[in-house]
PQR file with spaces between the fields and no chain letter, atoms N, CA, C, O and H, PARSE charges and radii, in Angstrom:
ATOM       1  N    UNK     1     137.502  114.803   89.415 -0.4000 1.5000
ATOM       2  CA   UNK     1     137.609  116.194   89.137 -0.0000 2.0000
ATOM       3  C    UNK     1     136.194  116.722   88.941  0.5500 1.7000
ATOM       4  O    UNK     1     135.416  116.243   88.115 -0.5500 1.4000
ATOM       5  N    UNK     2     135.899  117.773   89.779 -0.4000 1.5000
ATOM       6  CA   UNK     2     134.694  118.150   89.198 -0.0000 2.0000
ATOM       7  C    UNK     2     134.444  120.298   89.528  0.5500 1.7000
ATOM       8  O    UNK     2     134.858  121.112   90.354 -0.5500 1.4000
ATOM       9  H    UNK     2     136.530  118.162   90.450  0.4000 1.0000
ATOM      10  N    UNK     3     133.686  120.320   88.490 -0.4000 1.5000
ATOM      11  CA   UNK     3     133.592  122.109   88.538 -0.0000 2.0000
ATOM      12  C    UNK     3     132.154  122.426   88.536  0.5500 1.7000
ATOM      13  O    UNK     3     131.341  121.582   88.158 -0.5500 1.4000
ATOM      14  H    UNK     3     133.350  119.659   87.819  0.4000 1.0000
ATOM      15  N    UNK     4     131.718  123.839   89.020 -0.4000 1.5000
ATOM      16  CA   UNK     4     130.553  123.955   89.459 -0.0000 2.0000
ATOM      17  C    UNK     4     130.762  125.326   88.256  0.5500 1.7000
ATOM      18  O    UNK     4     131.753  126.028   88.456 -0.5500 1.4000
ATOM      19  H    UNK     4     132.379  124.525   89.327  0.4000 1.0000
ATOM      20  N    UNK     5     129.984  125.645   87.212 -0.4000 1.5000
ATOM      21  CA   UNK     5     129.547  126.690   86.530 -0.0000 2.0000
ATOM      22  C    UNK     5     128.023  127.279   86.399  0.5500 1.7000
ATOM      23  O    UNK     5     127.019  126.801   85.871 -0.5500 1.4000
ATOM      24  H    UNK     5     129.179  125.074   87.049  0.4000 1.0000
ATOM      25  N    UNK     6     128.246  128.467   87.068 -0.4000 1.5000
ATOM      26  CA   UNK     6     126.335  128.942   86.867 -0.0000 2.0000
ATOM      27  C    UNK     6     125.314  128.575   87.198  0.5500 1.7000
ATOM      28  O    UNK     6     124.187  128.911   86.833 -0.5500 1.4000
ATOM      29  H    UNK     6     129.061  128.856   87.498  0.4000 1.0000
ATOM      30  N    UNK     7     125.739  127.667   88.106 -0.4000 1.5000
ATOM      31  CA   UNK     7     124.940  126.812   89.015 -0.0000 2.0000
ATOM      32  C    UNK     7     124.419  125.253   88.490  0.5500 1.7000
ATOM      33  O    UNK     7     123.438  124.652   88.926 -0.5500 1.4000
ATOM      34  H    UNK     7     126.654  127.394   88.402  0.4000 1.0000
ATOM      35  N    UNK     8     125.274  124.832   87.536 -0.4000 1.5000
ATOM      36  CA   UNK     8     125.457  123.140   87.239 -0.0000 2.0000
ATOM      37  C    UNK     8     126.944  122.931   87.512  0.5500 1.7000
ATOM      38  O    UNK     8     127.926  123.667   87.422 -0.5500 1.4000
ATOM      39  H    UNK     8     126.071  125.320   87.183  0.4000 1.0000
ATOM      40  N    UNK     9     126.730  121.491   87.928 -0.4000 1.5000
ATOM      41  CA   UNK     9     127.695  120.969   88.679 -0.0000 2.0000
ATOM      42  C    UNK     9     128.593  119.745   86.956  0.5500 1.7000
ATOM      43  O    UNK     9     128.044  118.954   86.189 -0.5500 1.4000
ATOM      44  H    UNK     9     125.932  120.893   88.002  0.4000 1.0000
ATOM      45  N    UNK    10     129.393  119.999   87.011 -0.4000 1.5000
ATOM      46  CA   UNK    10     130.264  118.153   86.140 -0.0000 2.0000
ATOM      47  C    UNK    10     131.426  117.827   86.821  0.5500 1.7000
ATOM      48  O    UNK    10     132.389  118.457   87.255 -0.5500 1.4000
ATOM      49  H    UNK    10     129.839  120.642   87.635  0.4000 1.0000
ATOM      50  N    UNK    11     131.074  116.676   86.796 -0.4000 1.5000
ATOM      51  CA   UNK    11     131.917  115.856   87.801 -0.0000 2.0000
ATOM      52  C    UNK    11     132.663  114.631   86.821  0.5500 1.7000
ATOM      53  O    UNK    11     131.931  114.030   86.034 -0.5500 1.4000
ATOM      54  H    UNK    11     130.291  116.163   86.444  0.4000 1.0000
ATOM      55  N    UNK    12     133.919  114.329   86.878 -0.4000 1.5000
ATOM      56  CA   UNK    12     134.437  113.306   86.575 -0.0000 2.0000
ATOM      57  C    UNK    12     135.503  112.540   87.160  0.5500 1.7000
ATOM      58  O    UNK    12     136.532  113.092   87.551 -0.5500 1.4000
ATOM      59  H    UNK    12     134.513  114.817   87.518  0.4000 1.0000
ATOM      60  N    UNK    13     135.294  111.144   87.252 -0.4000 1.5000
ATOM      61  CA   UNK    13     135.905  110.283   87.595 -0.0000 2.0000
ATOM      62  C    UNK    13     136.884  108.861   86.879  0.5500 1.7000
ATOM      63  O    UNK    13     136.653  108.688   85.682 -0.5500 1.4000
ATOM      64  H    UNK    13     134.458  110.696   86.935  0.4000 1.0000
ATOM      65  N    UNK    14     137.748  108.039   87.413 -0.4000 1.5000
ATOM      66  CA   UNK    14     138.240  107.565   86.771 -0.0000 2.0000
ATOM      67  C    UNK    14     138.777  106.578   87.165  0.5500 1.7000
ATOM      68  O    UNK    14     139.585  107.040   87.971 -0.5500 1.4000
ATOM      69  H    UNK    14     137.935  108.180   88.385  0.4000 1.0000
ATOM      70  N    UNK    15     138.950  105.105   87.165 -0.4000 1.5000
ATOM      71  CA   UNK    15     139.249  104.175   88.109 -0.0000 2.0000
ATOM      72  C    UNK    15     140.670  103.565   87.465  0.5500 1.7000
ATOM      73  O    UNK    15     140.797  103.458   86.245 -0.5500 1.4000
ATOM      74  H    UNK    15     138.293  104.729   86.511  0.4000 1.0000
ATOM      75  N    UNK    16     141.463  103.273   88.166 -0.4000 1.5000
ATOM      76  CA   UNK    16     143.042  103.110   86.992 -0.0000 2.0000
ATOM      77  C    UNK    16     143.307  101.829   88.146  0.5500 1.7000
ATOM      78  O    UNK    16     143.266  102.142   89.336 -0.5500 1.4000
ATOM      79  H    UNK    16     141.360  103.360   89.157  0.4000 1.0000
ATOM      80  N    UNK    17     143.561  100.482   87.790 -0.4000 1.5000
ATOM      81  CA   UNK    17     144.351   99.835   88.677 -0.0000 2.0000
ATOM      82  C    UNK    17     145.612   99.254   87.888  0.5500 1.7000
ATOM      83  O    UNK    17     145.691   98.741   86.771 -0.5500 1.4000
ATOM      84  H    UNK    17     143.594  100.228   86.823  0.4000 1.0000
ATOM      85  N    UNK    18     146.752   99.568   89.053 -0.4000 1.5000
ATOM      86  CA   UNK    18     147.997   99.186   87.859 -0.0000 2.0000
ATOM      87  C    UNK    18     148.911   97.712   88.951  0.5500 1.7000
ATOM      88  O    UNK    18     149.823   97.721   89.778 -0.5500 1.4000
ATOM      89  H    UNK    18     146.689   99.984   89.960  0.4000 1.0000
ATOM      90  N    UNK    19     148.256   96.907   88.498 -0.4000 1.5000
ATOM      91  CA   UNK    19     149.368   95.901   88.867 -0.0000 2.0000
ATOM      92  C    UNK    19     149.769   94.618   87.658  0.5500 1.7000
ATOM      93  O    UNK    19     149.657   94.710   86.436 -0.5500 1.4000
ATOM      94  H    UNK    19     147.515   96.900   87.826  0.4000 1.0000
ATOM      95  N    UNK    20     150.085   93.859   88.177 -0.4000 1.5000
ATOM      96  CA   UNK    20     150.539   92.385   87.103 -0.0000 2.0000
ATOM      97  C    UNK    20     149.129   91.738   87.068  0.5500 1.7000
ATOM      98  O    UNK    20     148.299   91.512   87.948 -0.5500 1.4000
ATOM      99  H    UNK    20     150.176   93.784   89.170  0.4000 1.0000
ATOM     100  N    UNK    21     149.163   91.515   85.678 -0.4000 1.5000
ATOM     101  CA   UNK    21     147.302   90.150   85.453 -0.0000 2.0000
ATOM     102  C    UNK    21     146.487   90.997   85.874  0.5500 1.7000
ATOM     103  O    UNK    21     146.676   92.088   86.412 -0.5500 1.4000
ATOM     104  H    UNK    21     149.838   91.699   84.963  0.4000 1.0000
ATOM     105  N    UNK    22     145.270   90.278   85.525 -0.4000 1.5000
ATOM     106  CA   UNK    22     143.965   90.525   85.565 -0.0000 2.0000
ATOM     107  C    UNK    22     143.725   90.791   86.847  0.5500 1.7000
ATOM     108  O    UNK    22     144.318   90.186   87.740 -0.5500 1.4000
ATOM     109  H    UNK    22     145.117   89.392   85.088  0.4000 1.0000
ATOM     110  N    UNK    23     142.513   92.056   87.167 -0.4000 1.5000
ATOM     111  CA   UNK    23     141.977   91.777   88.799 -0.0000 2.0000
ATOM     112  C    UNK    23     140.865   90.591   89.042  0.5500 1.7000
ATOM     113  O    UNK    23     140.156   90.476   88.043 -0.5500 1.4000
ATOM     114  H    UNK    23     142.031   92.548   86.441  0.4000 1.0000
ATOM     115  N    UNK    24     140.528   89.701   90.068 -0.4000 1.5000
ATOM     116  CA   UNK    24     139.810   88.799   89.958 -0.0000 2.0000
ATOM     117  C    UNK    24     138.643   89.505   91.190  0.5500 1.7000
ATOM     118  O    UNK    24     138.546   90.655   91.618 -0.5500 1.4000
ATOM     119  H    UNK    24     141.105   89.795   90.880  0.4000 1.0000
ATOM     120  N    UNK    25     137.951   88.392   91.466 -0.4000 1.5000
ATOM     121  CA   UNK    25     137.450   88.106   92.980 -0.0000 2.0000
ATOM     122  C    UNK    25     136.735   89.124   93.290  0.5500 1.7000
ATOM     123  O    UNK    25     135.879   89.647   92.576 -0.5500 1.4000
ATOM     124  H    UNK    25     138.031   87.458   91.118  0.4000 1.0000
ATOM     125  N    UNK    26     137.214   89.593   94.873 -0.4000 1.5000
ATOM     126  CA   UNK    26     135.821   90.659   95.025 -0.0000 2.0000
ATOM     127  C    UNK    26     136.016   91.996   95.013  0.5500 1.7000
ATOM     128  O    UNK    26     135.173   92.889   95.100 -0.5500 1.4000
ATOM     129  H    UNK    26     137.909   89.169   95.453  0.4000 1.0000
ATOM     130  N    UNK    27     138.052   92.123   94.814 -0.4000 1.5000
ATOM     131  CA   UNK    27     138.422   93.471   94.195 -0.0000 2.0000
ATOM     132  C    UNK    27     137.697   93.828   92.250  0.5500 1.7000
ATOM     133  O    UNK    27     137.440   94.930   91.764 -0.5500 1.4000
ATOM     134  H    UNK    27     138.737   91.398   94.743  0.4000 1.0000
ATOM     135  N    UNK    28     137.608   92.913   91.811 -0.4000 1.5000
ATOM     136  CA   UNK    28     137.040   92.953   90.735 -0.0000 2.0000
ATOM     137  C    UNK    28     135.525   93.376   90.870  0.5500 1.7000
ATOM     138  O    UNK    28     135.038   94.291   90.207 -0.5500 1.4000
ATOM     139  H    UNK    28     137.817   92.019   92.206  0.4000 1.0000
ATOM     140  N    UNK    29     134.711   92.502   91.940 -0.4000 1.5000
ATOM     141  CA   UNK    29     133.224   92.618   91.891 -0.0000 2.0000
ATOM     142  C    UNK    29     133.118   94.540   92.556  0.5500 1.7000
ATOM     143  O    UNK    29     132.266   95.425   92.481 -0.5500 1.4000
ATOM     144  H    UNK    29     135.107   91.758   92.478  0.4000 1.0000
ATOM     145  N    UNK    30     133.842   94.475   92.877 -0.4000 1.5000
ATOM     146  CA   UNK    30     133.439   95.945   93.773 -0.0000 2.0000
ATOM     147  C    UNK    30     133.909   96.822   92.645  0.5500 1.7000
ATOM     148  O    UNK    30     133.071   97.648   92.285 -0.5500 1.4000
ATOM     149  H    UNK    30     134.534   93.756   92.938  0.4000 1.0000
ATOM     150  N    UNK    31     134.793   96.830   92.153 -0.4000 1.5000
ATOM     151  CA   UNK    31     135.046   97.743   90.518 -0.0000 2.0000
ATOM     152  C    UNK    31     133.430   97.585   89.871  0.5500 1.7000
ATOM     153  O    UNK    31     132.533   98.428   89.893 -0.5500 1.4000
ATOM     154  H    UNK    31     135.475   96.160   92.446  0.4000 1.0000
ATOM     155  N    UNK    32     133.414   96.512   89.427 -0.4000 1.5000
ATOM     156  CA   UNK    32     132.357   96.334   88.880 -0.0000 2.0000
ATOM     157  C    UNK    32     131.071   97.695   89.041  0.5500 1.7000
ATOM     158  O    UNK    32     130.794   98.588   88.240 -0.5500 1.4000
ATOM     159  H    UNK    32     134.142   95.827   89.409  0.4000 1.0000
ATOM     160  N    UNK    33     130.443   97.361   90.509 -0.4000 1.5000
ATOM     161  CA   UNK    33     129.526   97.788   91.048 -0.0000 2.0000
ATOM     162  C    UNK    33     129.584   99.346   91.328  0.5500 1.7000
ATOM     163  O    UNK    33     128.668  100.159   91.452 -0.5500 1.4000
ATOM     164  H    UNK    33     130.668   96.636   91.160  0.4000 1.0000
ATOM     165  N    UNK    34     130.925   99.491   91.385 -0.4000 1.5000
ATOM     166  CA   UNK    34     131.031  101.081   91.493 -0.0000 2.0000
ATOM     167  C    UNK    34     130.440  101.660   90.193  0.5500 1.7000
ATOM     168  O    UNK    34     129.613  102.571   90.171 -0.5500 1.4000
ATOM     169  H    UNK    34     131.669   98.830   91.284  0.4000 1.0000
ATOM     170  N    UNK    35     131.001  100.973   89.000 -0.4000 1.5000
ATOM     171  CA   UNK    35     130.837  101.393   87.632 -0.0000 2.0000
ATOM     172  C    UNK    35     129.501  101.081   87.284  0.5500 1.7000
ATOM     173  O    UNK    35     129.071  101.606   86.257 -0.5500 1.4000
ATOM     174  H    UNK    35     131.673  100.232   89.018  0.4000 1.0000
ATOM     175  N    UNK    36     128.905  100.481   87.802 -0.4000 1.5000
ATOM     176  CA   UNK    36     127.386  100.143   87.523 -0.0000 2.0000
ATOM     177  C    UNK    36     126.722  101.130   88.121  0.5500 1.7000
ATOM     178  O    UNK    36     125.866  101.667   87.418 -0.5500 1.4000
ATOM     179  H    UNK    36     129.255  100.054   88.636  0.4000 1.0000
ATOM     180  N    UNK    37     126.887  101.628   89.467 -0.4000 1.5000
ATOM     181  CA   UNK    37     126.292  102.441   90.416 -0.0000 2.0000
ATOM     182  C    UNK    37     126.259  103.647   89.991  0.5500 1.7000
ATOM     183  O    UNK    37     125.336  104.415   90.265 -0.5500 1.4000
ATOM     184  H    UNK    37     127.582  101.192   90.038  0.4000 1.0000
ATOM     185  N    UNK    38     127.624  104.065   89.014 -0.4000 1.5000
ATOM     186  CA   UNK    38     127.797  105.310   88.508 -0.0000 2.0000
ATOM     187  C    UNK    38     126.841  105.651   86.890  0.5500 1.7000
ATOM     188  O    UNK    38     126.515  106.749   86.440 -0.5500 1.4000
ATOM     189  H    UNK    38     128.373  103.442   88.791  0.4000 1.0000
ATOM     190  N    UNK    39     126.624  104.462   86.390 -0.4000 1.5000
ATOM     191  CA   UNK    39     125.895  104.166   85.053 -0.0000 2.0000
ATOM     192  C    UNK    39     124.263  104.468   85.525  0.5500 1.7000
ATOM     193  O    UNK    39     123.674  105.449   85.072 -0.5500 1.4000
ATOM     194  H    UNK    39     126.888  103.569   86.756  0.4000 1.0000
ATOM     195  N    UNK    40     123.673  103.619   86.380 -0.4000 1.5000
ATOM     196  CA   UNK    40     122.692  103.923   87.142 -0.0000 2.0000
ATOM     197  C    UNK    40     122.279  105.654   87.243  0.5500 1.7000
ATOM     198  O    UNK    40     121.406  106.320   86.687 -0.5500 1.4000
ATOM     199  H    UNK    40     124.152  102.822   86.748  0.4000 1.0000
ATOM     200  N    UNK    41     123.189  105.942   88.073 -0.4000 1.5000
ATOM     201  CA   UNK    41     122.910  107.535   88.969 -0.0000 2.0000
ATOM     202  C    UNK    41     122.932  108.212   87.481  0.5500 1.7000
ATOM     203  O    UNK    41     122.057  109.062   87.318 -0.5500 1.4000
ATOM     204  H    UNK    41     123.899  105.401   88.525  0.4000 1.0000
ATOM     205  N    UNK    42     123.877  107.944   86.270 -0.4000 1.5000
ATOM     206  CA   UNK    42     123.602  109.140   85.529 -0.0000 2.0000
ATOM     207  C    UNK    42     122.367  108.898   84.912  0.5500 1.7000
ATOM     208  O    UNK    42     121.524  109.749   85.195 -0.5500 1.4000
ATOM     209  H    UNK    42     124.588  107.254   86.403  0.4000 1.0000
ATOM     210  N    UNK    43     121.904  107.800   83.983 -0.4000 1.5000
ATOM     211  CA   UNK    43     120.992  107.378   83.363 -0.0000 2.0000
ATOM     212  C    UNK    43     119.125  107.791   84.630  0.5500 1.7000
ATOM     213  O    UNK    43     117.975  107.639   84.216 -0.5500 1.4000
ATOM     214  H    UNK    43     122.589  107.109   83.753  0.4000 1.0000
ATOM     215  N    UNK    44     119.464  108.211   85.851 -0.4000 1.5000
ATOM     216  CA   UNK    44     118.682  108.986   86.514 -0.0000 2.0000
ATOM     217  C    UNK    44     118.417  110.313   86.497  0.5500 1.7000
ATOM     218  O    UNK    44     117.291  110.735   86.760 -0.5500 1.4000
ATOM     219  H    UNK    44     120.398  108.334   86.186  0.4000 1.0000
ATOM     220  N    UNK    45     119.400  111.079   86.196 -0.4000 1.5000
ATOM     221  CA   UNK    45     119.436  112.464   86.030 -0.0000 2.0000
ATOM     222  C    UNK    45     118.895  113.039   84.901  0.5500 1.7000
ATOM     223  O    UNK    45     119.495  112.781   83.858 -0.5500 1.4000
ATOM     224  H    UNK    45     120.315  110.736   85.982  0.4000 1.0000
ATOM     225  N    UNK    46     117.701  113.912   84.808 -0.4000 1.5000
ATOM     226  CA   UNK    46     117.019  114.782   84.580 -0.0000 2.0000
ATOM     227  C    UNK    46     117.336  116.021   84.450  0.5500 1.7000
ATOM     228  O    UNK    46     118.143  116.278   85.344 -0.5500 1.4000
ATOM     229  H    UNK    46     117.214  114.121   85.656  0.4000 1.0000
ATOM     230  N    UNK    47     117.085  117.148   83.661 -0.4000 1.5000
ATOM     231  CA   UNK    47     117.430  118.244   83.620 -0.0000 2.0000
ATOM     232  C    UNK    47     115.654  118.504   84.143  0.5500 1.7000
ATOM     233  O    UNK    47     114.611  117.979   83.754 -0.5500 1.4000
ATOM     234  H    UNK    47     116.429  116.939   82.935  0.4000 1.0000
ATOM     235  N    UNK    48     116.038  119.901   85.528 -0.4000 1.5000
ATOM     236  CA   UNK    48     114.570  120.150   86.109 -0.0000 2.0000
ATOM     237  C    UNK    48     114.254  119.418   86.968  0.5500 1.7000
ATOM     238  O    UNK    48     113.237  119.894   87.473 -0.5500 1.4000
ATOM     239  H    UNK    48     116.885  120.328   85.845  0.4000 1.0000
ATOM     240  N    UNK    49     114.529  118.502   87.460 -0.4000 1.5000
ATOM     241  CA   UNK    49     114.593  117.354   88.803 -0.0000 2.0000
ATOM     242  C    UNK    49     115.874  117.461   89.815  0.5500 1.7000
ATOM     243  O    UNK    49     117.081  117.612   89.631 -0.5500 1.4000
ATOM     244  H    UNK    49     115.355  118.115   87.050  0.4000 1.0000
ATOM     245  N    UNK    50     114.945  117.293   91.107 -0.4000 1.5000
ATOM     246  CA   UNK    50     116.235  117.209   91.848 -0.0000 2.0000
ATOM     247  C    UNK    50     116.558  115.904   92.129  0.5500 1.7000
ATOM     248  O    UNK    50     117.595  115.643   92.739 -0.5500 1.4000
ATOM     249  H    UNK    50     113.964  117.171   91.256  0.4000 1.0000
């Protein structure tokens, strides 16, 4: 979900997996990395930078 006000943008996201047990393997590693990738990009953002 994300909304654009006055010319800043917020964006949110949300990862839900619903099955039986734990996810393993490389459906797990790719969760992972998304959530890292997304930790990354914010911990980059600057107010005044593009």
């Amino acid at each position: 979900m994300g909304c654009h006000i006055d010319g800043f943008i917020a964006v949110v996201a949300h990862t839900h997996v619903l099955q039986q047990g734990l996810v393993t393997g490389r459906a797990a590693d790719v969760i992972a990395a998304a959530n890292t990738a997304a930790e990354v990009a914010l911990r980059l953002v600057r107010p005044g930078k593009n």
